[in-house]
ZADOBA-465497 format. One record per residue (C-alpha): residue number from 1; x negated, y, z negated. Coordinates in nm, 2 decimals, always signed. Each point is the difference from the previous one (the first is absolute). Example, Ala and Ser with C-alpha at 12.3 -4.5 7.8 and 13.67 -1.06 7.14 Angstrom:
BEGIN
{rec 1; {-1.23; -0.45; -0.78}};
{rec 2; {-0.14; +0.34; +0.07}};
end
This chain:
BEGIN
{rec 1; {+0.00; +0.00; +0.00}};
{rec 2; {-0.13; +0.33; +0.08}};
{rec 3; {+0.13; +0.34; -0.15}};
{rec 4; {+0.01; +0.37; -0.02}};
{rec 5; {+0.07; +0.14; -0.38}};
{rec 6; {+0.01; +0.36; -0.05}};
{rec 7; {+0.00; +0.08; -0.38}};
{rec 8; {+0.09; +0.33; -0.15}};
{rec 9; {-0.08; +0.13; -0.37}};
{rec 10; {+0.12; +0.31; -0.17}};
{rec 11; {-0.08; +0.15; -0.31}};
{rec 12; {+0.22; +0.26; -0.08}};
{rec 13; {-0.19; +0.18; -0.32}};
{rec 14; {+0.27; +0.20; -0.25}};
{rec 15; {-0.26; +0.30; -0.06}};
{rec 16; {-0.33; +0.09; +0.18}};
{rec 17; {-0.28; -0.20; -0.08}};
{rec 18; {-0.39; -0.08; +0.10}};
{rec 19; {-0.02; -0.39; +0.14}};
{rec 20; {-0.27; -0.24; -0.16}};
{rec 21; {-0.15; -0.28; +0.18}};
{rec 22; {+0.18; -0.18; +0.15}};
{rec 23; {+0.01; -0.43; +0.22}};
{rec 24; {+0.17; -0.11; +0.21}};
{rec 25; {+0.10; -0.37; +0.10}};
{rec 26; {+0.16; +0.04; +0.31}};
{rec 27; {-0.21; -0.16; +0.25}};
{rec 28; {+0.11; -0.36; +0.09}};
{rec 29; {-0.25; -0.30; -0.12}};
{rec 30; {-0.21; -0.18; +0.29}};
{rec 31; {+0.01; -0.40; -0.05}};
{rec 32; {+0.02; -0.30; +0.13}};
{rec 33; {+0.38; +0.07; +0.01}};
{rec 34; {+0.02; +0.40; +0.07}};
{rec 35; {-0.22; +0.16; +0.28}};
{rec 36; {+0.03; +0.38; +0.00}};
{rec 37; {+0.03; +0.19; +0.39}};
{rec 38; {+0.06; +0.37; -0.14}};
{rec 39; {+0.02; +0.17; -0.30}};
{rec 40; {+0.03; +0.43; -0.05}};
{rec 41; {+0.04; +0.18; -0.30}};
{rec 42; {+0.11; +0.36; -0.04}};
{rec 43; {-0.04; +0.18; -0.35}};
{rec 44; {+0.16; +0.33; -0.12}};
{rec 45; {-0.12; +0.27; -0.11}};
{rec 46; {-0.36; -0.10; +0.14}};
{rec 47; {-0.17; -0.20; -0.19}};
{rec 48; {-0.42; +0.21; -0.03}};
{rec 49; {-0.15; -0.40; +0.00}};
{rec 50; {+0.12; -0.35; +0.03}};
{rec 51; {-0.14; -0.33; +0.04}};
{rec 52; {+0.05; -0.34; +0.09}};
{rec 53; {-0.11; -0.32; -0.19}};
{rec 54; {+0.02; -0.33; -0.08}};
{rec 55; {+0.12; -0.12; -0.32}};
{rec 56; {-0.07; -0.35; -0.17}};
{rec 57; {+0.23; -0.19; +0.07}};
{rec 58; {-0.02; +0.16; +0.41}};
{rec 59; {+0.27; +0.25; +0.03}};
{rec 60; {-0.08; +0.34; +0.19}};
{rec 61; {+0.01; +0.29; -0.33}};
{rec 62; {+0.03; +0.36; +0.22}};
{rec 63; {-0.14; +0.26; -0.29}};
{rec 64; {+0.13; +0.37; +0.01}};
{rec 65; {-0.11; +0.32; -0.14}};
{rec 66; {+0.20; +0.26; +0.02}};
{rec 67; {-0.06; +0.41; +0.05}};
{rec 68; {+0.08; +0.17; -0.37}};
{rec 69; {+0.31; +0.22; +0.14}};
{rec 70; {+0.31; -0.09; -0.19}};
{rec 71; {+0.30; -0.16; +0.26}};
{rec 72; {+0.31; -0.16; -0.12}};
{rec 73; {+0.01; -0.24; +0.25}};
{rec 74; {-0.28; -0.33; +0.11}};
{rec 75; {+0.14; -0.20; +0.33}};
{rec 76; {-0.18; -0.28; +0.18}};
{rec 77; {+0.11; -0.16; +0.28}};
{rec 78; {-0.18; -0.35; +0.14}};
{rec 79; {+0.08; -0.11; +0.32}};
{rec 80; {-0.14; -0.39; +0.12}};
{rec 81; {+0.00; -0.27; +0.26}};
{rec 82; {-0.02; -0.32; -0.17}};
{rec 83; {-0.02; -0.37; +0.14}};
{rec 84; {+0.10; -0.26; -0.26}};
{rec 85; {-0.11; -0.33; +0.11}};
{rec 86; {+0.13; -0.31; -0.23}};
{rec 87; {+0.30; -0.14; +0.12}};
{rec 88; {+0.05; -0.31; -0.21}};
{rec 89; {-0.10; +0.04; -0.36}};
{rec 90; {-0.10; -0.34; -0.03}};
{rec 91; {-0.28; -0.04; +0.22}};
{rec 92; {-0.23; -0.16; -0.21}};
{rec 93; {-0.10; -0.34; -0.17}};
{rec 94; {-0.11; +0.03; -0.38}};
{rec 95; {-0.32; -0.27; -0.10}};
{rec 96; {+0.14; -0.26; -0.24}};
{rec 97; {-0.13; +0.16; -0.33}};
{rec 98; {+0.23; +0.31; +0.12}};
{rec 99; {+0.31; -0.15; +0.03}};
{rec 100; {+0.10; -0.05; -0.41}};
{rec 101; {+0.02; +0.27; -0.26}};
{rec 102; {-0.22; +0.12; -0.22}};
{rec 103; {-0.23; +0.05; +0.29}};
{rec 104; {-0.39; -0.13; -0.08}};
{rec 105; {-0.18; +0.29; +0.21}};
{rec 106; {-0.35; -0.07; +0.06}};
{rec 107; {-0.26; +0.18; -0.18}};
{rec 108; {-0.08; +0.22; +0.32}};
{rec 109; {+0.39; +0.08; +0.03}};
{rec 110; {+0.04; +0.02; -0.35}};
{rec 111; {-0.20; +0.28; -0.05}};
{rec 112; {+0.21; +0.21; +0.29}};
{rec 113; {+0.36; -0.09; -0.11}};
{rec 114; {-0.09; +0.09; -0.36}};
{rec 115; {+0.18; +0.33; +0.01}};
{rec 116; {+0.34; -0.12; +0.19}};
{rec 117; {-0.01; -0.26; -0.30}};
{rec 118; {+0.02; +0.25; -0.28}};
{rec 119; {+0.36; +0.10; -0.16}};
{rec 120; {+0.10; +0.34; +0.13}};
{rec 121; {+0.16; +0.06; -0.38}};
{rec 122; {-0.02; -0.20; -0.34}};
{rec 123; {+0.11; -0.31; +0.11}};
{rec 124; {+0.41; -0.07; -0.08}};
{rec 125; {+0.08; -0.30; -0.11}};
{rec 126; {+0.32; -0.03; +0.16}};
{rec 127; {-0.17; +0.05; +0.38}};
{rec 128; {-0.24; -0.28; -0.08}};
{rec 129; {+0.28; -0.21; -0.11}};
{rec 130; {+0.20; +0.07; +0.33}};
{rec 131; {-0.31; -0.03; +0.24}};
{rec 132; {-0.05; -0.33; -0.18}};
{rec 133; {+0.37; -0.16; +0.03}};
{rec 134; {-0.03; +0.13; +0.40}};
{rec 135; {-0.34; -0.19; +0.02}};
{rec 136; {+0.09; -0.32; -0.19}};
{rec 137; {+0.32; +0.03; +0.26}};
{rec 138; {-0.23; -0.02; +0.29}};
{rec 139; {-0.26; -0.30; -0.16}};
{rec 140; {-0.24; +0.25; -0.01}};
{rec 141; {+0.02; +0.06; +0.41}};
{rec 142; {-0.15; +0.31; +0.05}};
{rec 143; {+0.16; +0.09; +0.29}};
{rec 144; {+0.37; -0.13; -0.16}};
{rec 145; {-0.06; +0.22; -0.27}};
{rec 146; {-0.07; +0.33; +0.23}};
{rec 147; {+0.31; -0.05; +0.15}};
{rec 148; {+0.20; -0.09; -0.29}};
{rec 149; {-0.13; +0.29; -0.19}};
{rec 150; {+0.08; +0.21; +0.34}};
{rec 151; {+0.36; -0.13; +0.01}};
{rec 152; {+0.06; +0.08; -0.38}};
{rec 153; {-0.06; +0.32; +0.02}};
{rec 154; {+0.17; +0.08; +0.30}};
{rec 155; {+0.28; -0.21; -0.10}};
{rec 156; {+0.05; +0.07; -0.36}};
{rec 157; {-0.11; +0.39; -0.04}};
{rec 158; {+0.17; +0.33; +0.12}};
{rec 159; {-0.21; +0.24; +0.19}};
{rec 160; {+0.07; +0.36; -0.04}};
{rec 161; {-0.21; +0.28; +0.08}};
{rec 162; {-0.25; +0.25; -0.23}};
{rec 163; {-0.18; +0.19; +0.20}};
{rec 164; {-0.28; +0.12; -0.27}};
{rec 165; {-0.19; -0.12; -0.29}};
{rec 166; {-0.18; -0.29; -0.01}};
{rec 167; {+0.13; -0.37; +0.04}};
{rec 168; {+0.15; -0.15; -0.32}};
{rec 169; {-0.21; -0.29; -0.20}};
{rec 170; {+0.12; -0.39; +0.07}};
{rec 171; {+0.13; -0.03; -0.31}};
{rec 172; {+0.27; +0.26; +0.07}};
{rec 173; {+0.09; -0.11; +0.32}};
{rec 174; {+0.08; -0.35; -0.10}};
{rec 175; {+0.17; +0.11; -0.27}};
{rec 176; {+0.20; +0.30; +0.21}};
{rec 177; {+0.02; -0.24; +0.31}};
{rec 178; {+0.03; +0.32; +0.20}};
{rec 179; {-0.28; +0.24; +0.16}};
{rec 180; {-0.15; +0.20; +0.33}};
{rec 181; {-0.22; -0.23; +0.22}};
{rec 182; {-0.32; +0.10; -0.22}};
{rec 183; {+0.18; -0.10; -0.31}};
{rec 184; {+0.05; -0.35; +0.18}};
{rec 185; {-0.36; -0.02; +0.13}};
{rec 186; {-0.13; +0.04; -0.40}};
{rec 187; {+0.20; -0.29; -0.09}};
{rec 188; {-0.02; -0.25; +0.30}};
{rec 189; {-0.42; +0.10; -0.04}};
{rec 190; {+0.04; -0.04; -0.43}};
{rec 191; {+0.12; -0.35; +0.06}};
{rec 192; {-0.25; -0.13; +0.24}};
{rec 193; {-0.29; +0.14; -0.19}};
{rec 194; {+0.15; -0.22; -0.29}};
{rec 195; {+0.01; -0.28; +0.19}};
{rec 196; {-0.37; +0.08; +0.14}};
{rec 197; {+0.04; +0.13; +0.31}};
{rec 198; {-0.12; +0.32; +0.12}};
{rec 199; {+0.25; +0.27; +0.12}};
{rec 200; {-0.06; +0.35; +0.08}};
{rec 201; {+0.21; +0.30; +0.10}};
{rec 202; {+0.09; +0.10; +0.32}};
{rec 203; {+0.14; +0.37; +0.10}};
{rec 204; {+0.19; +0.06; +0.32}};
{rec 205; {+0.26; -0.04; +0.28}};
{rec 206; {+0.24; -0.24; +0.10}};
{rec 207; {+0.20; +0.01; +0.35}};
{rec 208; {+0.33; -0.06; -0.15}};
{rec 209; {+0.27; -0.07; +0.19}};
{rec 210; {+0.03; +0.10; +0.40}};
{rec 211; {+0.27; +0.32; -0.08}};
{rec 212; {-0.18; +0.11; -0.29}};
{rec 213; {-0.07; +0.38; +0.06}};
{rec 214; {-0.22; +0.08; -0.29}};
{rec 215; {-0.21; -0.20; -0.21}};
{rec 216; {-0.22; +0.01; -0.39}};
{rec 217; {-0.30; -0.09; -0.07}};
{rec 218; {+0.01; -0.37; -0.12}};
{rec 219; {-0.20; -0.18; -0.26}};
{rec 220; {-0.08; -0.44; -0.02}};
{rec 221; {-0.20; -0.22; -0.12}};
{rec 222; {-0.29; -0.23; +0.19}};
{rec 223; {-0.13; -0.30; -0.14}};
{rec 224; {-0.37; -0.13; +0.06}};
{rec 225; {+0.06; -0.34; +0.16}};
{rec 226; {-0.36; -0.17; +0.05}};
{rec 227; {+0.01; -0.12; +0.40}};
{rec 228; {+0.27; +0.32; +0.04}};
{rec 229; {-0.14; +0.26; -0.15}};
{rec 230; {+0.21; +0.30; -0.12}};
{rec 231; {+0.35; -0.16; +0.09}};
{rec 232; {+0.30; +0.28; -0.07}};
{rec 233; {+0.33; -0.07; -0.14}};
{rec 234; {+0.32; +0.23; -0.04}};
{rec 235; {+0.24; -0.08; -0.30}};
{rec 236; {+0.20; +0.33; +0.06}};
{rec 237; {+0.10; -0.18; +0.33}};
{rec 238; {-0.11; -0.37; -0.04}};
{rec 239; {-0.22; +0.01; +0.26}};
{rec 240; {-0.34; -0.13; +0.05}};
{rec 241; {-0.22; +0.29; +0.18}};
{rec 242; {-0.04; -0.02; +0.35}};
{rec 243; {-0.02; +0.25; +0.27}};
{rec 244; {+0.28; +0.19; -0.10}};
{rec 245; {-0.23; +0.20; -0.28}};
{rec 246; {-0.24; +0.25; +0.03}};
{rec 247; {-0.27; +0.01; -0.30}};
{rec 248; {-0.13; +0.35; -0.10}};
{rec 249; {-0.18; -0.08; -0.31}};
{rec 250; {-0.08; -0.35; -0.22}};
{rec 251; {-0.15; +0.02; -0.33}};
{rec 252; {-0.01; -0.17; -0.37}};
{rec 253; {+0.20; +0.25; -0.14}};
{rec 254; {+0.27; +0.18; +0.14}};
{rec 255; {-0.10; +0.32; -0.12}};
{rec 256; {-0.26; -0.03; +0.25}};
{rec 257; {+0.22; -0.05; +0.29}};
{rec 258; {+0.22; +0.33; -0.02}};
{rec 259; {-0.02; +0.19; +0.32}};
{rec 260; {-0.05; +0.33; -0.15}};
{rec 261; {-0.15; +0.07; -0.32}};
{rec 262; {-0.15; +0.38; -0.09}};
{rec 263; {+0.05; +0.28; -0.25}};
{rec 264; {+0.00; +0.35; -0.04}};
{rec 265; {-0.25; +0.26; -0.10}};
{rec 266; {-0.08; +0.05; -0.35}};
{rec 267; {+0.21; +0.21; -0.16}};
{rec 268; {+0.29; -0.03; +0.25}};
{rec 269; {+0.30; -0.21; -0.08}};
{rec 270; {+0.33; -0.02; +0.21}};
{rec 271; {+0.28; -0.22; +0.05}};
{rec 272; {-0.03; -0.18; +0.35}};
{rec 273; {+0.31; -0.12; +0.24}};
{rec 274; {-0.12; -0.33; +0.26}};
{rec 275; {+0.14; -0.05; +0.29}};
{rec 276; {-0.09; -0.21; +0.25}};
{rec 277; {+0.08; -0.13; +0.33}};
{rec 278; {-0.09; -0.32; +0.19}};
{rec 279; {+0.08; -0.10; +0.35}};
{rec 280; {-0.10; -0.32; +0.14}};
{rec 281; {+0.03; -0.10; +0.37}};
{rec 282; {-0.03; -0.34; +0.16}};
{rec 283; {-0.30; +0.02; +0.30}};
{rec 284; {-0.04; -0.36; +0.10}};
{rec 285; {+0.20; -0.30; -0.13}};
end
């Protein structure tokens, strides 16, 4: 599948104010599932310096500076051409050690996954306990369990949207059973870290249905699945990821895959308005 996304920001800023520092995560990955044909960024006001880099865990980080005039608004607008290139989800064959849960990661692997291992919060009892039931379900079949968990979710949680703040812990979720995409992608990556698998997070877009108009940033969960690699799952829509997503950012820690963070000037504080805007068009099928 090949795409054209054109992604508006707006900061609308209550009282004048200076602008900080400020990345961006707008820039689509490049993997063996995403190649990149185009990307353009346009920033206002100006920023006086920015820079591109590579973070980590291999997203593209675009650092601003802004001039110190006060404005009381910040827009950004990304426009890409974007080729996603797995079609089935399942392309792969796990080695034998790989197929039953807890996984026994070789030393050299082990050392890697370490951080997708680690709980995101103080551990809840009650999500161990659940990702447990859903593995002993499955005989400790790692791929059963991914889907089962998937299917939970999607089945047995209501979505609604929050569009700030951060996602909510595991624990909350389960015991809510409700949340935004990000909130579900905490809880589906809580319970395989449990169960020890490696998840990360994964920030943005889906296609969504073929009238959509309009579209969100989206939020899931991939899994590392030795012989697969990252493999990406979607329990807000009890999918498994295939072409139809578009990966901006992937990190340990959600936090790290927001698509702008900044902050103000010392001295200057304001209340801010978002809006955004994010239009996605089908190139090539």
């Amino acid at each position: 599948m090949r795409y054209c996304i054109v992604h508006h920001t707006r900061y609308q800023y209550a009282e004048p104010v200076q602008l900080g520092t400020h990345i961006l995560r707008l820039q689509p990955r490049v993997d063996g599932s995403q190649r990149l044909h185009y990307f353009a960024c346009e920033i206002s006001p100006t920023p006086r310096k920015s820079i591109d880099w590579l973070d980590l865990e291999g997203n593209v980080c675009r650092q601003v500076w802004f001039p110190d005039t006060d404005v009381t608004t910040l827009t950004m607008a990304t426009q890409c051409d974007v080729e996603t290139l797995r079609s089935n989800p399942f392309d792969y064959l796990s080695p034998e050690w790989a197929i039953t849960a807890p996984l026994d990661y070789p030393q050299s692997v082990q050392r890697l996954v370490t951080p997708y291992l680690n709980s995101l919060h103080a551990d809840s009892p009650a999500v161990i306990d659940w990702a447990q039931q859903l593995l002993h379900q499955a005989d400790g079949n790692v791929g059963m369990f991914l889907t089962s968990l998937n299917q939970a979710i999607y089945k047995g949680y209501t979505y609604e949207v929050r569009h700030h703040g951060p996602p909510w812990s595991a624990g909350v979720v389960l015991a809510e059973q409700r949340g935004t995409c990000r909130d579900f992608t905490v809880l589906f990556m809580a319970a395989c870290r449990s169960v020890g698998l490696a998840a990360r997070f994964v920030s943005g877009y889906q296609r969504g249905d073929a009238d959509q108009t309009s579209h969100e940033l989206h939020a899931w969960p991939e899994v590392y699945v030795p012989g697969g690699g990252w493999r990406g799952f979607d329990p807000t829509l009890g999918l498994a990821v295939a072409d139809g997503h578009i990966a901006l950012a992937a990190t340990v820690d959600p936090v790290q895959a927001a698509a702008v963070t900044g902050k103000l000037q010392v001295g200057h504080f304001s209340q801010s308005m978002l809006e955004a805007d994010i239009q996605l068009k089908v190139l090539e099928e």
